[in-house]
C-alpha positions as CSV (number, residue, x, y, z in Angstrom):
1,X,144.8,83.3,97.3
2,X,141.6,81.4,96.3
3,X,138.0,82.4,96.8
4,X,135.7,79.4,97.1
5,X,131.6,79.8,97.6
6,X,128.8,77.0,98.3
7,X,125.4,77.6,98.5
8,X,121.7,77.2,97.6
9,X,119.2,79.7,95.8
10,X,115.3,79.7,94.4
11,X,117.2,78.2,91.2
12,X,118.7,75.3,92.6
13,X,116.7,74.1,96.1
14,X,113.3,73.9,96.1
15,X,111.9,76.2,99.6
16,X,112.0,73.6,101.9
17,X,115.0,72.7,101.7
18,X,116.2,76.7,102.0
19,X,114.1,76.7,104.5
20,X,116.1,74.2,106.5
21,X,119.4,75.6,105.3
22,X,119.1,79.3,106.2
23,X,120.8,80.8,108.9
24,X,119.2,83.5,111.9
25,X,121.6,86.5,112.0
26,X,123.1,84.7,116.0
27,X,123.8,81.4,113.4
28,X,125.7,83.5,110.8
29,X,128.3,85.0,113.3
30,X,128.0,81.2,114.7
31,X,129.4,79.7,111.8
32,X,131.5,82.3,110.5
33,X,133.4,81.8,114.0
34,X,133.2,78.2,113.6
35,X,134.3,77.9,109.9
36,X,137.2,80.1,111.2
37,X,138.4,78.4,114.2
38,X,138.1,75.1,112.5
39,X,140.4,76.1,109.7
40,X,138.0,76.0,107.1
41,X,138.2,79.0,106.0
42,X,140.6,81.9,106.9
43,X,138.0,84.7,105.9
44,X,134.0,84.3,106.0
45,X,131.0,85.7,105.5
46,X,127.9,84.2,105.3
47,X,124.9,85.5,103.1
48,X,121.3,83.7,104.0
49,X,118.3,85.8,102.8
50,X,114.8,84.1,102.2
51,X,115.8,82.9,98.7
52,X,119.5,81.9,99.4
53,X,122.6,80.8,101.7
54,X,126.1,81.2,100.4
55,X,129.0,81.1,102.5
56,X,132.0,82.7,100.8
57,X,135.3,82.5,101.8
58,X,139.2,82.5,101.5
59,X,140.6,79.1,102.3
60,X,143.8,78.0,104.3
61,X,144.7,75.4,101.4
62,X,142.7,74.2,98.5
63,X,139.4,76.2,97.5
64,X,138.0,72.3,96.3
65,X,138.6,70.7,99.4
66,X,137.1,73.8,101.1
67,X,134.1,73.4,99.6
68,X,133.7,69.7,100.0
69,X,134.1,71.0,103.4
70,X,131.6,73.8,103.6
71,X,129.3,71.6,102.1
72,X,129.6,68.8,104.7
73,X,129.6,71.4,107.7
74,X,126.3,73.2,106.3
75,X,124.8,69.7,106.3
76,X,126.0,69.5,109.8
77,X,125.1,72.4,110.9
78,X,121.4,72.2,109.7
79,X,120.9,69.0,110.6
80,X,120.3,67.9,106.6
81,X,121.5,64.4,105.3
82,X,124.1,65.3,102.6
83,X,122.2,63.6,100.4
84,X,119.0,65.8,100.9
85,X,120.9,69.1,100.2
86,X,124.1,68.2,97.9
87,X,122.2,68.4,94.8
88,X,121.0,71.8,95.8
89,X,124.0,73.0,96.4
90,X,126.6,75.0,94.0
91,X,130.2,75.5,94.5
92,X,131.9,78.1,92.4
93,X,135.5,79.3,92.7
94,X,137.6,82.5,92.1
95,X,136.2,84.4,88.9
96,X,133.0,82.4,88.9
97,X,132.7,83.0,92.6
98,X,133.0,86.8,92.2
99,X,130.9,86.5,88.6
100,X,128.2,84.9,90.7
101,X,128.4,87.9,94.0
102,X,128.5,90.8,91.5
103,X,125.0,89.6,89.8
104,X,123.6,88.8,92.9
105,X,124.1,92.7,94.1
106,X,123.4,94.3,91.2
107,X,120.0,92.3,91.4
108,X,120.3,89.8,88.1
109,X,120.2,86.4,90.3
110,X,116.8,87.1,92.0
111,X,113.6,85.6,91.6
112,X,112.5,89.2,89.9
113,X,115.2,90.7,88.1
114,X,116.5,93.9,89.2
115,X,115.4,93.1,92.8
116,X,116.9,96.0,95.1
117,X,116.5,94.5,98.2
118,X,119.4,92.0,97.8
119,X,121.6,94.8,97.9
120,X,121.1,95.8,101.2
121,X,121.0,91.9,102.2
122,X,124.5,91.7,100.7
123,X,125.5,95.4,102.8
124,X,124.4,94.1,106.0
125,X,126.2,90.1,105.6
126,X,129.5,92.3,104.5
127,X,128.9,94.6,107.6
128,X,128.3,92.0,110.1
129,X,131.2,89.7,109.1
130,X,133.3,92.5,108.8
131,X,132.4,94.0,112.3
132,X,133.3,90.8,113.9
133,X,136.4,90.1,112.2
134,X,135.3,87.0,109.7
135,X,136.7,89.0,106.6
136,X,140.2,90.3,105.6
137,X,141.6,91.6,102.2
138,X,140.4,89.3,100.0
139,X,136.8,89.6,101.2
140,X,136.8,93.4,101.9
141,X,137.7,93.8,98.6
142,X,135.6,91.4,96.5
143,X,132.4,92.7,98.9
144,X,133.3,96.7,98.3
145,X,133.2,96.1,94.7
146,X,130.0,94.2,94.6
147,X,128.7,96.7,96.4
148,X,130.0,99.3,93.8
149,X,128.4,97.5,90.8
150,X,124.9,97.1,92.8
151,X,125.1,100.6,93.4
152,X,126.4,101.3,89.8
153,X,123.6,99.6,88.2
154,X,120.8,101.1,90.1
155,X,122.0,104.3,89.6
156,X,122.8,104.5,85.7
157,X,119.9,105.4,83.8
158,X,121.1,103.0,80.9
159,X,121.6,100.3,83.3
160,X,118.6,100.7,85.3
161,X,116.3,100.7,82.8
162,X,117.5,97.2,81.4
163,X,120.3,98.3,79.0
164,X,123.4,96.2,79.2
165,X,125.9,98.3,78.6
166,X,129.0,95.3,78.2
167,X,126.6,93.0,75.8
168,X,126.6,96.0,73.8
169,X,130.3,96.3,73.9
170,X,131.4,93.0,72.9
């Protein structure tokens, strides 16, 4: 199984465009049920805070043509000329896609390092697309680890304070 993400962050799309692109909590379950029933994607979940929207999932065939796909539904969905919002967007897939999920909960992709909020943005997107039934064991399991290493690296002295722990290792 593949896991494919496409989104937008403070990095990539300048605030009025995440503006346009984020979702209200009703929109998230919206298009989690949409991406869903319209074969998308077979799991979902949908992550929109103030700085981002990422919509991870696990797709039916190819995690490429998933994304081509996810990128022309969030276009839809916003109401955003594809042109307008593709060069915001990133797609990243399998390793990278996890890569990018564990650094977003343990607070190293926000617009001030370490932020802690995030983690609880990431807790509450995995609780409400798990509570409606958008993810399955692909997604349970990627979102319970990245909510093991945010939790990991605001508890560990060494990690909390700014030490990084696998730099020094390799």
């Amino acid at each position: 199984m593949e896991i494919v993400l496409v989104g937008l962050n403070h990095r990539t799309a300048p605030v009025e465009v995440r503006e346009r692109v984020s979702f209200t909590g009703e929109q998230v379950q919206q298009a989690a049920y949409e991406l869903r029933s319209h074969r998308i994607l077979e799991e979902t979940l949908v992550l929109s805070t103030c700085n981002r929207s990422e919509i991870y999932g696990v797709p039916p065939e190819d995690a490429r043509k998933s994304a081509a796909a996810l990128a022309s539904y969030l276009s839809s969905f916003h109401a955003v000329a594809p042109e307008a919002l593709s060069p915001s967007l990133y797609h990243h897939y399998d390793r990278e896609a996890v890569r990018h999920l564990f650094r977003v909960s343990s607070g190293l992709d926000s617009m001030l390092l370490g932020e802690a909020e995030i983690l609880g943005q990431v807790r509450e997107a995995y609780r409400v697309a798990h509570g409606q039934g958008g993810t399955g064991p692909l997604l349970n399991r990627l979102f319970q680890g990245a909510l093991e290493v945010g939790k990991r690296v605001r508890s560990e002295p060494s990690l909390a304070n700014g030490q990084c722990l696998w730099r020094r290792r390799a």
